[in-house]
C-alpha positions as CSV (number, residue, x, y, z in Angstrom):
1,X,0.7,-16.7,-13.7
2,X,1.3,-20.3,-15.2
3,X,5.3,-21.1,-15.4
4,X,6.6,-20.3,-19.4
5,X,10.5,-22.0,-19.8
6,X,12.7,-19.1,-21.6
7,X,12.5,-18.3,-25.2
8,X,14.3,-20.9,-27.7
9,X,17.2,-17.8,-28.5
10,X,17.7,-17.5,-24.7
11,X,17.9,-21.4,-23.9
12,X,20.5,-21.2,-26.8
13,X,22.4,-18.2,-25.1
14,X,22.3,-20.1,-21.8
15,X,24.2,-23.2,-23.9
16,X,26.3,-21.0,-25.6
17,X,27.5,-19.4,-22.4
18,X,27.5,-22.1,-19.9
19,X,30.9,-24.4,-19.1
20,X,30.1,-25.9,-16.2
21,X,27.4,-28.1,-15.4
22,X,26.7,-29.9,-11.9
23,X,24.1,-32.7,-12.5
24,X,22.2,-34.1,-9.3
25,X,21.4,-37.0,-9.3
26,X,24.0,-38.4,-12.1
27,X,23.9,-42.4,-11.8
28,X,27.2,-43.8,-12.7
29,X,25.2,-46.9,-14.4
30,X,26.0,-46.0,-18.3
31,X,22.7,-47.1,-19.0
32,X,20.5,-44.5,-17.0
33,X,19.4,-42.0,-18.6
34,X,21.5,-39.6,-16.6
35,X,24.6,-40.8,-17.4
36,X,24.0,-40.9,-21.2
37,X,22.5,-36.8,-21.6
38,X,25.7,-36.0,-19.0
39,X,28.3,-38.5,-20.9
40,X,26.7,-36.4,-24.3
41,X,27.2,-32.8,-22.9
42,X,30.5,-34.1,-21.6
43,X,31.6,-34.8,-25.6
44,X,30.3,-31.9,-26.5
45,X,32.6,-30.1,-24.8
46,X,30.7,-29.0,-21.3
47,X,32.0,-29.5,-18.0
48,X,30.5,-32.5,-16.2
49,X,29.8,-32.0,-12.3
50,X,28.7,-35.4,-10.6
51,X,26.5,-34.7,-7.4
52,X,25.7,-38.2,-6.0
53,X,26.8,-38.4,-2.5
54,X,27.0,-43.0,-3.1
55,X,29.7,-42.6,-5.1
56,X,33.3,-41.5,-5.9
57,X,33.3,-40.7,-9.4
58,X,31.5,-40.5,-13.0
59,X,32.5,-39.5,-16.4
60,X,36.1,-39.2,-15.0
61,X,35.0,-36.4,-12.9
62,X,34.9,-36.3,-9.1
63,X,31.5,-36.9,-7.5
64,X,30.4,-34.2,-4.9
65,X,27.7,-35.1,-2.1
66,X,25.7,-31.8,-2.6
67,X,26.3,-28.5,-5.0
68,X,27.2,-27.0,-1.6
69,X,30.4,-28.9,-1.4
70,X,31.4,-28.4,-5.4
71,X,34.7,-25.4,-5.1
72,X,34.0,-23.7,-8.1
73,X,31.1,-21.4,-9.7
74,X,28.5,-23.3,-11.2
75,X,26.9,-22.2,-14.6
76,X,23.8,-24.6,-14.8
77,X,22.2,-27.3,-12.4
78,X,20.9,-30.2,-14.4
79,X,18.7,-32.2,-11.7
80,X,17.1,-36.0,-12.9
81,X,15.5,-36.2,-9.2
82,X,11.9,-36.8,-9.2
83,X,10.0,-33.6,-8.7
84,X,9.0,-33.8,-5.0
85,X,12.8,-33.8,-4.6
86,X,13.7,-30.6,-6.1
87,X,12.9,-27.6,-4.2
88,X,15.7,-28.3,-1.6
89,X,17.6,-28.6,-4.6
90,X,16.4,-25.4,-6.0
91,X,17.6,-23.9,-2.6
92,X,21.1,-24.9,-3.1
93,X,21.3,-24.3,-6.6
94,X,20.7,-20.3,-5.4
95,X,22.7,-20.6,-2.3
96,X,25.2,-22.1,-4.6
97,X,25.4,-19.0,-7.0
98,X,24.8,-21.1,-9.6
99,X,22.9,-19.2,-12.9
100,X,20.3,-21.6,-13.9
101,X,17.9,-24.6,-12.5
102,X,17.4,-27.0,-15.2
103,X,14.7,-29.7,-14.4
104,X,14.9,-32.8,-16.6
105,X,12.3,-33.9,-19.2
106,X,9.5,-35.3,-17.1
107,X,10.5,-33.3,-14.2
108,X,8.2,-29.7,-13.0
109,X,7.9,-28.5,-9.4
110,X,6.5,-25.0,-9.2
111,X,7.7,-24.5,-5.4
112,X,11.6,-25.7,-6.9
113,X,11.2,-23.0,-10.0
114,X,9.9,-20.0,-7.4
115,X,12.7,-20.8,-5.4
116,X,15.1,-20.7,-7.8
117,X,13.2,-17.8,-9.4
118,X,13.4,-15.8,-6.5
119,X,16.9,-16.5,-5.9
120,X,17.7,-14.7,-9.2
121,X,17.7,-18.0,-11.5
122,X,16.5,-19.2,-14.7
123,X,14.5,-21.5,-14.7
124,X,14.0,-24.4,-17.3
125,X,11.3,-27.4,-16.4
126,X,10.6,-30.7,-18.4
127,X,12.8,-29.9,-20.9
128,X,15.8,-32.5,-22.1
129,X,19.1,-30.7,-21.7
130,X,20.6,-32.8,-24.6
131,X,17.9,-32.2,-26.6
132,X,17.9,-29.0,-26.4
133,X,21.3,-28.8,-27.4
134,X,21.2,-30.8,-29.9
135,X,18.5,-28.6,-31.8
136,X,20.1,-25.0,-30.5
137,X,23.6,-25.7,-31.1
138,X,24.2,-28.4,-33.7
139,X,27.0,-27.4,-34.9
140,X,28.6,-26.7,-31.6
141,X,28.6,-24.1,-29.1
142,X,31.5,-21.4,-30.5
């Protein structure tokens, strides 16, 4: 059976609910892509996780090296990693605990969303976190 992301009302639920979200692969350049959808969610009132092992800090948040070193529950793991990248990624996103793997716009790995998947996950592929929220939740998230 071909991979379907959520529904639009359960995407929205997902942004309604989530607080924290750990983004791999979050460049501290403000002109990557990356660090503009993070610095977004971050105004929007979200709770910006940096997990980029080169450096020390983003977005006034403290970077981690991996979602297995981040001390607190994670909500939703935001990955802008190229695909072939993400099912180890997937695997620490379950191991983690966190609730859902959210692959970037441009970004689908079936192995990463069965993993995930199978680890109890949601999973949400080649869609643009920002975006999303930005349509769902215009007016906020409360």
């Amino acid at each position: 059976m071909p991979f379907e992301n959520p529904s639009r009302e359960e995407i929205k639920r997902i942004l309604q609910q989530a607080n924290i979200i750990a983004v791999v692969g979050l460049s501290g350049d403000p002109d990557k892509t990356s660090h503009m959808v993070s610095a977004a969610m971050q105004a929007k009132g979200y709770r910006i996780i940096p997990v980029n092992p080169k450096e020390e800090e983003i977005l006034g948040e403290k970077c981690y090296k991996s979602l297995a070193d981040i001390p607190e529950p994670i909500d939703i793991v935001n990955v802008f990693r190229r695909p072939e990248h993400t099912p180890p990624i997937a695997k620490e996103a379950v191991d983690a605990g966190a609730k859902v793997l959210w692959l970037q716009l441009g970004v689908v790995n079936d192995e990463a969303a069965r993993i995930a998947a199978d680890g109890g996950l949601t999973v949400i592929m080649d869609r643009c976190i920002k975006v999303e929220d930005s349509i769902l939740l215009p007016e906020g998230r409360r």
